[in-house]
N, C-alpha and C positions, 0 to 999 in steps of 0.2 A: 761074511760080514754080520752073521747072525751074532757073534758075540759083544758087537759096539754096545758100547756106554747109553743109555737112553741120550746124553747131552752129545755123541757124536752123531745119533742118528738126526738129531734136533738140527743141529751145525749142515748137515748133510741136506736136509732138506731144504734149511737157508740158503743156500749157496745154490742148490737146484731152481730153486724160487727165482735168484737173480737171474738165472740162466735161461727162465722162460721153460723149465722143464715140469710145468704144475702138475699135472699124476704123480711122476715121479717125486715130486718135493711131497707131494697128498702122504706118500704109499711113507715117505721115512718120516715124517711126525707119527703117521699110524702106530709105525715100528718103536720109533722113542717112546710111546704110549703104552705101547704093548712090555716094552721093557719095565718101565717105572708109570705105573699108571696114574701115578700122583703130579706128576711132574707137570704144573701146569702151562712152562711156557711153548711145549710141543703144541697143545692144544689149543691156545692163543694167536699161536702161527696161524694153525691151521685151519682157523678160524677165518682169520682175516681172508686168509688166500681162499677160499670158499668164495667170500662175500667179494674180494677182488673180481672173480671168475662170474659172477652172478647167482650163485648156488645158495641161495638166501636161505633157504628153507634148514639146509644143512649148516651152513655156518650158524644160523638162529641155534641151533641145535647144540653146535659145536662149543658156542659160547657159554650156553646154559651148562653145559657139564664142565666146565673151565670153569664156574663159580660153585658149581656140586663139589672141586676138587677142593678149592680151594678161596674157601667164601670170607676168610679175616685175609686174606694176603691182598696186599696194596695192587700190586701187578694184576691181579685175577681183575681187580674193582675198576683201577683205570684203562687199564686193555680190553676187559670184554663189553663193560657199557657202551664205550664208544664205537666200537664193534658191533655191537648191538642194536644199537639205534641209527649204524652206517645202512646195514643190513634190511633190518623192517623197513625203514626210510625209504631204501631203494623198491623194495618189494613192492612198497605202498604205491610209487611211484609207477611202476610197470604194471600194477592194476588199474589205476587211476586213469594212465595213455592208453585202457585196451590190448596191452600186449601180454596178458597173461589170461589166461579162461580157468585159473585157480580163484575162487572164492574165501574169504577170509573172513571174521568177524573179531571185535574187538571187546574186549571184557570190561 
């Protein structure tokens, strides 16, 4: 399977996504990544699906290199801010209720 297309690995990890298979959907954006590492909607996925998952820390992360990729593309602008501000949002939130013993500051 190492030969797919970055956009079948993409496709692959969507449909894993639907399926409740989140590693596995993680592990084929990785792989569309790894193939065409420009390609920013692998990384947009897998962004959200982070931030779905509670993994705020990494999709914050995920999202910032989804606008390193590709910072004039419309997609990159409206997928990752809102992603972006899903993610911090929630994080702020699970500091705020006590349920995180991670420390944060704000610039």
């Amino acid at each position: 399977m190492d030969e797919l297309s970055a956009e079948a690995w993409w496709q692959r990890g969507s449909c894993l996504k639907s399926l409740g298979q989140w590693e596995d959907s993680l592990k084929s954006f990785d792989k569309a990544l790894k193939v065409e590492p420009t390609k920013v909607g692998p990384c947009l996925s897998k962004g959200h699906l982070l931030a779905e998952l509670g993994r705020f820390d990494e999709a914050i992360s995920t999202f910032d290199l989804a606008l390193q990729i590709a910072p004039d593309s419309d997609s990159a602008l409206t997928c990752a801010y809102p992603g972006l501000i899903f993610a911090v949002g929630s994080f702020a939130e699970q500091v705020l209720q006590g349920s995180s013993s991670r420390s944060f500051s704000i610039l």
